[in-house]
Backbone as CSV, one residue per row, in Angstrom:
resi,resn,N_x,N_y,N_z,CA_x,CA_y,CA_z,C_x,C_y,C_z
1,UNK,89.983,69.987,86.744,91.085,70.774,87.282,90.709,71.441,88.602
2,UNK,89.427,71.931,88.766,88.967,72.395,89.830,88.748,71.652,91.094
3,UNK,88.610,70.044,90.619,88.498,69.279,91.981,89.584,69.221,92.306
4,UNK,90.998,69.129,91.361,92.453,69.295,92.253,92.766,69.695,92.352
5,UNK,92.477,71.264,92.247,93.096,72.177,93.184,92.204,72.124,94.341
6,UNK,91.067,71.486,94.666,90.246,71.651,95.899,91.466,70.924,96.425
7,UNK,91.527,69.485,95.951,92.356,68.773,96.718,93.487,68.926,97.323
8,UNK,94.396,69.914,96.665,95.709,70.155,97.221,95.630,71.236,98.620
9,UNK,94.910,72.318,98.274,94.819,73.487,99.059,94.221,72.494,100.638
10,UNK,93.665,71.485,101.130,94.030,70.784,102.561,95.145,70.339,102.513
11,UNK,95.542,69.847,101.686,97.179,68.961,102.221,98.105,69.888,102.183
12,UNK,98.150,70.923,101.246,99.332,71.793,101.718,99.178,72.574,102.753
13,UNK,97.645,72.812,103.357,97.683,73.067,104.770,98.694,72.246,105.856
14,UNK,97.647,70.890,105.749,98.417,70.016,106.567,99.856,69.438,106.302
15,UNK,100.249,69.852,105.254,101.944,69.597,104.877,102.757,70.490,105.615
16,UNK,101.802,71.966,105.934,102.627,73.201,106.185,103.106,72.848,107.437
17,UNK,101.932,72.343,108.633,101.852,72.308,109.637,102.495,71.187,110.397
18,UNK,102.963,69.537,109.574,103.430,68.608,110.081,104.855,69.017,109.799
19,UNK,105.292,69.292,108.671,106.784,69.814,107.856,107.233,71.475,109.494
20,UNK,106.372,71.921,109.469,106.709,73.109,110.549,106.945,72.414,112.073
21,UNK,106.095,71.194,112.172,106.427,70.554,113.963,107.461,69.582,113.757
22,UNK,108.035,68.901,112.905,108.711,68.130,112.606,110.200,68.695,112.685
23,UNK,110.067,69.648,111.941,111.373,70.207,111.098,112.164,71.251,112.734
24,UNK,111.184,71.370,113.034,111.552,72.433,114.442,112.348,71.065,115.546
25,UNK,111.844,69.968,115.584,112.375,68.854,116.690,113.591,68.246,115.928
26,UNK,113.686,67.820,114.693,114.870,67.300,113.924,115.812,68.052,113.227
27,UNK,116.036,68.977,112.230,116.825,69.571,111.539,117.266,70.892,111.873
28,UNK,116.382,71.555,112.993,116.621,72.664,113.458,116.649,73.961,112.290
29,UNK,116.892,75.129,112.220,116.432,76.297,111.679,117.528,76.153,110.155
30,UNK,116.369,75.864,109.327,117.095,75.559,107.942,116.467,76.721,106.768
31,UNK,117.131,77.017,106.070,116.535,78.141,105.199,115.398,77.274,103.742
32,UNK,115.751,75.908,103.408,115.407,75.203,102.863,113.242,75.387,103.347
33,UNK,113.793,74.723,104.379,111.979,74.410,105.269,111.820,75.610,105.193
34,UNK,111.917,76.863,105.190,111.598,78.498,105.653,111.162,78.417,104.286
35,UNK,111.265,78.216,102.726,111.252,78.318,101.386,109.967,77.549,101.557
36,UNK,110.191,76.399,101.811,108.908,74.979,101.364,107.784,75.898,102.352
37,UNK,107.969,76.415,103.290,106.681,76.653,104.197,106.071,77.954,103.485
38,UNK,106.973,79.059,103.289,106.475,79.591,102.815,105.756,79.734,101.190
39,UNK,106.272,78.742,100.492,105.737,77.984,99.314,103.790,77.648,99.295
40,UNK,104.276,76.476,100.563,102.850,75.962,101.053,102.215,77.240,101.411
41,UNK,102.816,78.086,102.027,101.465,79.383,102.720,100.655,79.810,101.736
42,UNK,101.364,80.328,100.368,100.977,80.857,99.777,99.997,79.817,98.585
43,UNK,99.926,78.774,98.763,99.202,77.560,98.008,97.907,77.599,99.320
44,UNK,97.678,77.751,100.273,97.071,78.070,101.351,95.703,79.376,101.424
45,UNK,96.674,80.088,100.792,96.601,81.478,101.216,95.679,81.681,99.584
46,UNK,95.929,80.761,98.519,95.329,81.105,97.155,94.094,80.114,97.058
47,UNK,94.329,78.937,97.715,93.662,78.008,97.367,92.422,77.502,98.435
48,UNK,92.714,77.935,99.859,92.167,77.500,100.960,90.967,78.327,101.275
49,UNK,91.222,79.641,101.173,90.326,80.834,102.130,89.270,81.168,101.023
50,UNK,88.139,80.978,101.357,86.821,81.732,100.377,86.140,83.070,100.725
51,UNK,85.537,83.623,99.822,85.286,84.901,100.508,84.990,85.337,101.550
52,UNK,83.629,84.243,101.754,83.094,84.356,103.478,83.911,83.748,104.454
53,UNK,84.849,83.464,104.125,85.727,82.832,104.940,87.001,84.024,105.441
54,UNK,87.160,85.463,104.524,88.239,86.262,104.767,88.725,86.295,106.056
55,UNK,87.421,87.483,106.511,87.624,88.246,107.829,87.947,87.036,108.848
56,UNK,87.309,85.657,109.415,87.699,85.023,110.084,89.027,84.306,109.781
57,UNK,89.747,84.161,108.253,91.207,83.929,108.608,92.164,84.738,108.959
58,UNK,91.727,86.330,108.238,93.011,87.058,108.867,92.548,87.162,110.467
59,UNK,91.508,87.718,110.872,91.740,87.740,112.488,92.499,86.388,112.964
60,UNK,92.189,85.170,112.813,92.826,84.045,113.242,94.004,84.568,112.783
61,UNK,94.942,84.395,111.678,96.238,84.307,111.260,97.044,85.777,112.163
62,UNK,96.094,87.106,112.227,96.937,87.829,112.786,97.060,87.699,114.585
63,UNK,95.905,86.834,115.067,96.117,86.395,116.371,97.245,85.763,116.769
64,UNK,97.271,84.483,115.735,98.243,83.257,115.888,99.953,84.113,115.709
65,UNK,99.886,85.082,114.406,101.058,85.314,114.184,102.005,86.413,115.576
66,UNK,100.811,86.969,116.140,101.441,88.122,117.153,101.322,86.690,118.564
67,UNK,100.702,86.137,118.418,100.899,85.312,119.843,101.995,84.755,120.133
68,UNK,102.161,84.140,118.776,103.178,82.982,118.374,104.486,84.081,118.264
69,UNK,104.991,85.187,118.140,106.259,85.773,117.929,106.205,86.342,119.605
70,UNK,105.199,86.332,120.195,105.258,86.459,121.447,105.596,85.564,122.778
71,UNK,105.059,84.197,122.044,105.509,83.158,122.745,106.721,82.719,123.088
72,UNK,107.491,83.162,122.339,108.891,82.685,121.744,109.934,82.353,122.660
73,UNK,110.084,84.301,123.144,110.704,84.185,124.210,110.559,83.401,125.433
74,UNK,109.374,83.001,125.596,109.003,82.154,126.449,109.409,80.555,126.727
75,UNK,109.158,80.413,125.300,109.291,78.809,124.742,110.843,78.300,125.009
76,UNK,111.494,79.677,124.836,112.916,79.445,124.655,113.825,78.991,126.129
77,UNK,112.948,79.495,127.255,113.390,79.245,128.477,113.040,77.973,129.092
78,UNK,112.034,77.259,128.622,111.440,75.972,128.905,113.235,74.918,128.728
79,UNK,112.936,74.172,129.884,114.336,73.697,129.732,113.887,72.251,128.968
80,UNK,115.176,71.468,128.325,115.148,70.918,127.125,113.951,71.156,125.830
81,UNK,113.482,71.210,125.723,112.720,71.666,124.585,112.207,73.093,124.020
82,UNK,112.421,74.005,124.845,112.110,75.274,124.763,112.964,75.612,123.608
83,UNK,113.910,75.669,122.772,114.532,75.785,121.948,113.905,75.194,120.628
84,UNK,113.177,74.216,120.567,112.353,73.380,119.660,111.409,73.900,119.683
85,UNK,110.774,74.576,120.599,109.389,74.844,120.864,109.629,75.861,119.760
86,UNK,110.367,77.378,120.483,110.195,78.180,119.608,110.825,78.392,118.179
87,UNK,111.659,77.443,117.895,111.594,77.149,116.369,110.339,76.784,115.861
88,UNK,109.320,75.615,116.686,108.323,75.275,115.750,107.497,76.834,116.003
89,UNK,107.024,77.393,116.723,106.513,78.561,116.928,106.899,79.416,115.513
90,UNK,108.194,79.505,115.340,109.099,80.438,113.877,107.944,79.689,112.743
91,UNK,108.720,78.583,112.618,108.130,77.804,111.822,106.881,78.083,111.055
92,UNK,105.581,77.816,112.222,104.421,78.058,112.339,103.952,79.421,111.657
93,UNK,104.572,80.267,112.025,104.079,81.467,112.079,104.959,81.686,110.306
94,UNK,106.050,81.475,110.175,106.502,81.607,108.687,105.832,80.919,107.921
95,UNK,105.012,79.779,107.928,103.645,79.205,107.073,102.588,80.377,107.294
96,UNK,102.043,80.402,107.840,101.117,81.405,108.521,101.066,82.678,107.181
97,UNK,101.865,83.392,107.791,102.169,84.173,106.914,101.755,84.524,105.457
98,UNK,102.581,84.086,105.022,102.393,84.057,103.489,100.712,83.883,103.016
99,UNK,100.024,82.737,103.619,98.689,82.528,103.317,97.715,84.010,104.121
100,UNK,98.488,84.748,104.953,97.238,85.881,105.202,97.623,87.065,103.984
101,UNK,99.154,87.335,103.743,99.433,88.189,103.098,98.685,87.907,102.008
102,UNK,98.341,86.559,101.391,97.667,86.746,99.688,96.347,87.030,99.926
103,UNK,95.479,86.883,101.397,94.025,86.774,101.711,93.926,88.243,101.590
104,UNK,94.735,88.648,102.179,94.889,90.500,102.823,94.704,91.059,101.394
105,UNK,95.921,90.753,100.258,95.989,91.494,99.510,94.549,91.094,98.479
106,UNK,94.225,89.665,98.386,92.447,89.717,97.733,91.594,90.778,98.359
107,UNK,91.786,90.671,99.878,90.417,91.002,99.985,90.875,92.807,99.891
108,UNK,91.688,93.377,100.053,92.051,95.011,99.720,91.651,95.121,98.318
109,UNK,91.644,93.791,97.297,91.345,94.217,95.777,89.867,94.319,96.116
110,UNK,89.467,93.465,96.549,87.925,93.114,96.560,87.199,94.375,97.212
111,UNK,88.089,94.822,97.971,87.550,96.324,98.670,87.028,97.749,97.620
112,UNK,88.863,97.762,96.859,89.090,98.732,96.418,88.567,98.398,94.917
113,UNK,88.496,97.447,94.295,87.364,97.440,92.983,85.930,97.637,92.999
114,UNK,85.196,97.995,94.359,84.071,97.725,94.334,83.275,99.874,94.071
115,UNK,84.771,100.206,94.526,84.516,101.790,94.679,84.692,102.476,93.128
């Protein structure tokens, strides 16, 4: 059981991330993909990150997530695709998410049980 959950926690990475660039160029802003991504984050967020691994995902995830809601406006002015862009940007960052919030809230247990 333990080798498949090793197994899933990469592909629902990489599910999060092809389903988030995909879904931003074809179907445009669907509440459906916003559910599945944030689904995957949190299969991500339980299954992916190891202890020594914390501190370097949330700094990454809270980089990506303030860059990426920063980008946006930007993305959005890019003519023909700037509209795609920053959907996949939404996208991105709504996967994102979910997998730091469950890291955050381990590692605050892992903090606060040790006292």
């Amino acid at each position: 059981m333990a080798k498949e959950a090793n197994a899933i926690g990469p592909w629902a990475f990489l599910a999060g991330i092809v389903i988030a660039l995909l879904a931003a160029f074809v179907t445009g802003m669907d509440s459906t993909i916003l559910l599945v991504l944030t689904v995957l984050g949190l299969i991500v967020g339980i299954l992916n990150v190891g202890d020594s691994e914390v501190l370097k995902f949330l700094v990454g995830t809270i980089a990506f997530i303030v860059a990426g809601s920063s980008l946006n406006p930007i993305f959005v002015i890019i003519p023909g695709v700037g509209i795609q862009l920053a959907m996949a940007m939404t996208y991105l960052v709504t996967f994102v998410s979910p997998a730091a919030a469950v890291v955050a809230i381990k590692a605050i247990y892992d903090v606060s049980k040790d006292r």
